[in-house]
Structure formats: structure tokens, C-alpha cells
C-alpha positions in Angstrom: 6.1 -2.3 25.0 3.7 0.6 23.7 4.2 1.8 20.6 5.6 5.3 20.2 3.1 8.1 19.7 5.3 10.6 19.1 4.9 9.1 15.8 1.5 10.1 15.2 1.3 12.3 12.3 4.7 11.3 10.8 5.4 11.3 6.9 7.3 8.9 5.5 8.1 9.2 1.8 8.9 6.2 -0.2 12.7 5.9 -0.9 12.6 5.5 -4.5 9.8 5.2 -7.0 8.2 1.8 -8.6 7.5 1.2 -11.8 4.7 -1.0 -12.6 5.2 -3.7 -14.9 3.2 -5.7 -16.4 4.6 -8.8 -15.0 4.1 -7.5 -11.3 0.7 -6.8 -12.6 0.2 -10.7 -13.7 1.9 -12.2 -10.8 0.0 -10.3 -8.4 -3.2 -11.4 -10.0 -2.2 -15.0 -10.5 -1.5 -15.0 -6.6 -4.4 -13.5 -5.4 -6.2 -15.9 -7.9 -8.0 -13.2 -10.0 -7.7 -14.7 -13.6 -9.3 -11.6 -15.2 -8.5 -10.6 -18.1 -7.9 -6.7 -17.9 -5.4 -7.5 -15.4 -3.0 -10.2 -18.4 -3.8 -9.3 -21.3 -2.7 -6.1 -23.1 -5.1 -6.4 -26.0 -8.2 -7.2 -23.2 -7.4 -4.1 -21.2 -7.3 -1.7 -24.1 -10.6 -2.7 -25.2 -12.0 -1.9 -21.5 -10.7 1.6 -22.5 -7.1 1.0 -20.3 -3.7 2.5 -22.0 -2.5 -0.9 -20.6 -3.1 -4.1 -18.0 -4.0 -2.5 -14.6 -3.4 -3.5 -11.5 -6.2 -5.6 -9.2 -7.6 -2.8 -6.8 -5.2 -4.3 -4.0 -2.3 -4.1 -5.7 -1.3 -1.2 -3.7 -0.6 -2.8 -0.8 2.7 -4.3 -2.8 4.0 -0.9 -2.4 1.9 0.9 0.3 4.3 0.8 3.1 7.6 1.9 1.8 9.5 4.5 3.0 10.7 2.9 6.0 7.8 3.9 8.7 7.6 0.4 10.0 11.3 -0.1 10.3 12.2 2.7 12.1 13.6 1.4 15.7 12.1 4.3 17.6 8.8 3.2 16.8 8.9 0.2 18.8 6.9 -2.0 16.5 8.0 -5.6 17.2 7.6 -7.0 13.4 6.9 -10.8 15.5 3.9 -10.0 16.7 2.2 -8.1 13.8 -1.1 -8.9 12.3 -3.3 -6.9 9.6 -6.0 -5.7 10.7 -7.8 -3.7 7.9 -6.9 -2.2 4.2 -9.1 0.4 1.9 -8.3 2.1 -1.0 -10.0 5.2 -2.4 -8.7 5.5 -6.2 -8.5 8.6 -8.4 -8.3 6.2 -11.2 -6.8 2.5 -11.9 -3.3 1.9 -11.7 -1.8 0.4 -14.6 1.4 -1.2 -16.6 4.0 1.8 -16.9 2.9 3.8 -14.3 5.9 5.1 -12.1 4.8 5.6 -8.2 5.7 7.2 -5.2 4.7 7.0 -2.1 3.7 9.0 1.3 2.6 7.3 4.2 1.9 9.0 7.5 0.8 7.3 10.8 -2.7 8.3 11.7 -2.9 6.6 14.5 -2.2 4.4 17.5 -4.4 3.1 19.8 -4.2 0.5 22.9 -6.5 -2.7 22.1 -6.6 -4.8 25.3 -2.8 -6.3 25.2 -2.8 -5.0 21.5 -1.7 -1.9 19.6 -2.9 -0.9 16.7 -1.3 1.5 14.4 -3.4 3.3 11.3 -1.6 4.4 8.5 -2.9 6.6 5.5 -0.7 6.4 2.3 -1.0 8.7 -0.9 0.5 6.9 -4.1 0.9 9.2 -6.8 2.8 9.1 -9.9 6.6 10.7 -10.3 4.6 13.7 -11.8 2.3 14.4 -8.8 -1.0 13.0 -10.1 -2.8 11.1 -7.2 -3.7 7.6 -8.0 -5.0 6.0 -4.5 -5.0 6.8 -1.3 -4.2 3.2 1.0 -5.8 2.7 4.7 -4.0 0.1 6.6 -4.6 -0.8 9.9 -1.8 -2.7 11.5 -2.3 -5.0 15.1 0.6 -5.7 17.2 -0.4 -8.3 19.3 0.4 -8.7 22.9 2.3 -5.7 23.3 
């Protein structure tokens, strides 16, 4: 079944804010194997010029697809058959340990593939005070649909 493209241009706003820790921060890295320092140690960071450990660059996707625009029933999206397709970031500046984010992601756009959809999705994290931190591009493949 197609996805639904009255959802193009929809806003989805996260439904709480999340606050980076820096134990998120260090699991993240250890399971993407990035061992870096900046990313562990508190002591390593702050001598990079960091208030704190940041996050690896795709850390965002941890927390860019909140706010429900995946799980909403009208979309038709059938979670089974989902693949990703693509991710970017653009950053403002790194995110790091203590930061307290929020998120709004709005479906860009969706477009037949052969027997696939695929569904593009632009998400602005910013902090509870407003500042822009990164902007996430997903691309999402629902395959066979």
C-alpha cells in the first residue's frame, strides 16, 4: 500500500525533550566502535575546547525521529518492510553531555521507487532554549509496498 502523501509537509514535534548524558554519549560511541577520546573522557574533551564529552556526529539519529511521525496509522508505513536509506547532518555546533533537546521532524517527501516508497524526513534538534544544534536528513525505504 502507498504511503500517504497527505503527509507531505507534516511537523511532528518530539514529545518530550532528551537530555544528553554522558553515559548515552559513551555507549553510543562504544557501539558504533569509535573509541575516541573526546567522546569518554571529560578531562579529553575540555582540552579540545568542549564544556563536556560530545556526541559522535551520528548520535542524532538516537533521537531524530521522535515525535511520533512514523507511528502514526494514517501514514501507512508498514514498520516490516522498512530499510534506511540515507542519513546527513548539518551541525550548528557539537552536541554535547548536558545538553537538553528537542525535536521537529517534518516529512519532505515521498516518492514511488519501483515496488518501493521512500519517505524523506528533515529534522531540526535544538536545545529547550531554541538554539539550533543540527539539522538530520533521513531517507527512509519501505520495501515492496
Amino acid at each position: 500500500m502507498a504511503l500517504n502523501r497527505d503527509f507531505i509537509g507534516r511537523t511532528f514535534p518530539s514529545s518530550e525533550p532528551y537530555e544528553v548524558s554522558r553515559v548515552k554519549i559513551r555507549e553510543f560511541a562504544t557501539a558504533i566502535g569509535d573509541s575516541n577520546p573526546i567522546y569518554q573522557d571529560q578531562d579529553a574533551a575540555k582540552a579540545a575546547g568542549h564544556p563536556d564529552v560530545i556526541a559522535p556526529p551520528t548520535f542524532p539519529i538516537a533521537i531524530s525521529l521522535g515525535g511520533g511521525a512514523l507511528a502514526d496509522p494514517e501514514l501507512g508505513l508498514n514498520y516490516a518492510m522498512v530499510v534506511h536509506g540515507e542519513q546527513r547532518f548539518t551541525y550548528t555546533r557539537p552536541i554535547h553531555a548536558g545538553d537538553v533537546l528537542t525535536t521537529e521532524s517534518t516529512i519532505t517527501g515521498i516518492r514511488a521507487a519501483g515496488n518501493n516508497e521512500v519517505m524523506t524526513i528533515e529534522t531540526a534538534i535544538k536545545t529547550v532554549d531554541g538554539e539550533l544544534v543540527c539539522t538530520t536528513f533521513n531517507s527512509i525505504v519501505e520495501r515492496g509496498a
